[in-house]
TILO-356565 format. One line per field, with one value per residue: x, y, z of N, C-alpha, C, O in turn; residue number from 1; chain. Coordinates in pm, whole numbers. Example, Ala and Ser with C-alpha at 12.3 -4.5 7.8 and 13.67 -1.06 7.14 Angstrom:
<atoms>
n_east: 1319/1285
n_north: -569/-225
n_up: 780/708
ca_east: 1230/1367
ca_north: -450/-106
ca_up: 780/714
c_east: 1320/1290
c_north: -330/3
c_up: 780/787
o_east: 1424/1341
o_north: -332/114
o_up: 846/804
pos: 1/2
unit: A/A
</atoms>
This chain:
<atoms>
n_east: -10146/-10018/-9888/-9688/-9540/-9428/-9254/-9089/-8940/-8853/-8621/-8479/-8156/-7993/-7737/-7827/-7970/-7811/-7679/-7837/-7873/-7596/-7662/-7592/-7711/-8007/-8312/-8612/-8822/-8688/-8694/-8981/-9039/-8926/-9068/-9257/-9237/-9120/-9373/-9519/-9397/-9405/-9243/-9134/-8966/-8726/-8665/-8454/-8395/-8470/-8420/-8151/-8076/-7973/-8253/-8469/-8689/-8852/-8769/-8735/-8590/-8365/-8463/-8549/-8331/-8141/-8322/-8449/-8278/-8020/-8088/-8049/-8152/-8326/-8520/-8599/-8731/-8944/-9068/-9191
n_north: 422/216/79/300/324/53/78/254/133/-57/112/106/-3/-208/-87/159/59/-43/219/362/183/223/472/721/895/881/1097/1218/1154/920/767/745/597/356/258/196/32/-159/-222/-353/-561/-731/-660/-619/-355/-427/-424/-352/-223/25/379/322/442/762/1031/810/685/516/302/195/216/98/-137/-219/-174/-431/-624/-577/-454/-522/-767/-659/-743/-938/-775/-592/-733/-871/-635/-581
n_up: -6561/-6464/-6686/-6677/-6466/-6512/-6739/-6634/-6425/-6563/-6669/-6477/-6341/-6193/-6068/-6003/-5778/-5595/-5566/-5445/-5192/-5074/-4949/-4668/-4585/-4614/-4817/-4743/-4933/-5054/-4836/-4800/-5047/-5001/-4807/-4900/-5076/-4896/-4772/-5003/-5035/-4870/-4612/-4251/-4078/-3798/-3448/-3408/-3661/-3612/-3597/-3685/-3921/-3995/-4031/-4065/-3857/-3817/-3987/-4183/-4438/-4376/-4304/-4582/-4675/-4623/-4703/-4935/-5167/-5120/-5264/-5561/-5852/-5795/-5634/-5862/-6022/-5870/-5837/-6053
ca_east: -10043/-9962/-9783/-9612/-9494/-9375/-9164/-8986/-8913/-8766/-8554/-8381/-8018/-7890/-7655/-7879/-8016/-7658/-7620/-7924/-7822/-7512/-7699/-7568/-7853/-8129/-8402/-8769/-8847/-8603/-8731/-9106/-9049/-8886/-9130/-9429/-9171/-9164/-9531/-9568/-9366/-9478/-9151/-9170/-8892/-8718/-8676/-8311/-8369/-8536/-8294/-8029/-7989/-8030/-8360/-8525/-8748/-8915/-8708/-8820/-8474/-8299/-8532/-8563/-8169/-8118/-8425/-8482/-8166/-7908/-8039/-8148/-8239/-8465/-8664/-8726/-8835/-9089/-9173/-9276
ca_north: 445/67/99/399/254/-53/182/335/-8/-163/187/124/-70/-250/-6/270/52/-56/372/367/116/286/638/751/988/897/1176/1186/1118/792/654/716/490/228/194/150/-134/-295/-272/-392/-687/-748/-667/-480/-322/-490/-313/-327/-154/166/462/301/533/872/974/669/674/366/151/161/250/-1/-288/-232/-216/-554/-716/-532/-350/-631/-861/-542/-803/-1007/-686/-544/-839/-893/-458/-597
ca_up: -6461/-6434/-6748/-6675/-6347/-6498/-6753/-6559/-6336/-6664/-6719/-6361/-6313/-6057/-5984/-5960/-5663/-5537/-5523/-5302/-5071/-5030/-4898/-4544/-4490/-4746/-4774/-4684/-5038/-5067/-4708/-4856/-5188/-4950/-4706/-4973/-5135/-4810/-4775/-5104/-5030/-4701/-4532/-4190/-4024/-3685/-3371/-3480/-3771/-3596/-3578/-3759/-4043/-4034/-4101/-4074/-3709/-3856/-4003/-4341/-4498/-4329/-4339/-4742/-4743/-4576/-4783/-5047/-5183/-5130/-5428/-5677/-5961/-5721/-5602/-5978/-6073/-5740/-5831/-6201
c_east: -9958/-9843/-9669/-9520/-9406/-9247/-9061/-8899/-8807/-8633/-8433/-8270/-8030/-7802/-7687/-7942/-7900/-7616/-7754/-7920/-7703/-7517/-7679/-7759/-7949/-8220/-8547/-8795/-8831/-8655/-8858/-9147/-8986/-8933/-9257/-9375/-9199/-9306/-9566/-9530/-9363/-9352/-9134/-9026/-8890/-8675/-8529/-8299/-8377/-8395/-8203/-7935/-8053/-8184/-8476/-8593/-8757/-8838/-8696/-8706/-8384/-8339/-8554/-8377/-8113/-8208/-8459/-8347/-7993/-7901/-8107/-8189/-8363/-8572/-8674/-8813/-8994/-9169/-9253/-9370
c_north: 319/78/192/332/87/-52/211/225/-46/-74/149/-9/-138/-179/121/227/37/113/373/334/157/447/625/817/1009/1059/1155/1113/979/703/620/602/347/187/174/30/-234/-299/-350/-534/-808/-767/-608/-528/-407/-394/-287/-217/2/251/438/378/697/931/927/612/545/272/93/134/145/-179/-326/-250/-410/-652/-677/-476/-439/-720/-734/-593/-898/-881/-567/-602/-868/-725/-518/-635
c_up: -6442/-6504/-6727/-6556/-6389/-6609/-6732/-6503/-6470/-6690/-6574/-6420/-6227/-5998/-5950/-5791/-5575/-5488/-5407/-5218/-4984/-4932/-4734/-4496/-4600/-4704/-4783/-4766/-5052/-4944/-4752/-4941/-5100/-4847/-4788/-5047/-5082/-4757/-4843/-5073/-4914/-4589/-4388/-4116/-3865/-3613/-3377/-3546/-3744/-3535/-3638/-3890/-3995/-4093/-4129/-3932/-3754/-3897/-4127/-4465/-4464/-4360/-4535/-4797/-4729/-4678/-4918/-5145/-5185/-5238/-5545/-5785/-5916/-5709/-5736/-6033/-5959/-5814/-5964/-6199
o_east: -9840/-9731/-9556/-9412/-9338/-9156/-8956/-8780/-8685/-8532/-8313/-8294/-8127/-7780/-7612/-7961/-7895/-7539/-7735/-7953/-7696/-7427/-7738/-7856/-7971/-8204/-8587/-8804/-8931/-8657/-8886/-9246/-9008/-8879/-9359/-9449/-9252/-9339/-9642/-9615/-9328/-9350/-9105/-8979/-8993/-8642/-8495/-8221/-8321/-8304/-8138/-7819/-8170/-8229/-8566/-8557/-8668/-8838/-8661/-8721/-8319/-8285/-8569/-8322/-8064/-8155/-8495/-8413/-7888/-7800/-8218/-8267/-8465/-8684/-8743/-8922/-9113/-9289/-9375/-9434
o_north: 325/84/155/286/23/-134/199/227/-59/-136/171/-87/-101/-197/194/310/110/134/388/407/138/509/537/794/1112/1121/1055/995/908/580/500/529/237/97/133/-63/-339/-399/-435/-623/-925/-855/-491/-640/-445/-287/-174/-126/89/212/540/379/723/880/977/501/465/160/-19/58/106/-279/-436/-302/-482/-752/-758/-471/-409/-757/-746/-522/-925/-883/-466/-571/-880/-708/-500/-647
o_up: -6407/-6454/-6761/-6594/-6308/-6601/-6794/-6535/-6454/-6725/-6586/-6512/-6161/-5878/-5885/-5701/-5476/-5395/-5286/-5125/-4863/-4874/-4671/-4424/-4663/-4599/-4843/-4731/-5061/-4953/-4758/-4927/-5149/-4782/-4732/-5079/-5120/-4693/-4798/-5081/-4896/-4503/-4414/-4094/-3810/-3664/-3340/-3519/-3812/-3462/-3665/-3932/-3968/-4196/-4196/-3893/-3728/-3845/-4164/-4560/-4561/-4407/-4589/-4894/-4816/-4725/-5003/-5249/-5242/-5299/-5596/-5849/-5980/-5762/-5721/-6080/-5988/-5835/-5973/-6304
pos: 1/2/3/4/5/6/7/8/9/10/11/12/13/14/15/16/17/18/19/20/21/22/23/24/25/26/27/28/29/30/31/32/33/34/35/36/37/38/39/40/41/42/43/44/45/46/47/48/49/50/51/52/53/54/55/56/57/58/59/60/61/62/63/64/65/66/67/68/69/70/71/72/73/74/75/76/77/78/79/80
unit: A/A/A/A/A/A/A/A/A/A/A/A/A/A/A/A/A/A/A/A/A/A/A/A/A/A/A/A/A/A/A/A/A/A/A/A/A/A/A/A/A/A/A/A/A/A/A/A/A/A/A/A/A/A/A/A/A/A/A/A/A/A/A/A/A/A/A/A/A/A/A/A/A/A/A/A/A/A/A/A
</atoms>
């Protein structure tokens, strides 16, 4: 699975994440994968962040846009 997972990681862009960052009203799915990122990377949402997108009770979407999603060659390289 590692491999497979790391795969896929090498198949992504930068501008496939640049289109993510750009999402008004991500969906469940898209908030899911960006709140196990910022787990992964030990980021947690600020009380700022909560509500801010559509969505997004937690914060998860927001706090991964600001930290995660702004440099998209820093956080494939941290996912690798």
């Amino acid at each position: 699975m590692l491999a497979e997972a790391t795969r896929i990681l090498s198949e992504l862009k930068k501008d496939d994440l640049y289109s993510v960052a750009a999402v008004k009203v991500p969906t469940p799915n898209v908030i899911v994968c960006m709140e196990v990122a910022c787990h992964m990377l030990g980021h947690k949402p600020e009380k700022k962040h909560l509500n801010k997108t559509a969505n997004d009770t937690n914060g998860f979407f927001e706090c991964a846009r600001v930290n995660l999603l702004s440099n998209p060659t820093e956080f494939l390289r941290r996912m690798m």
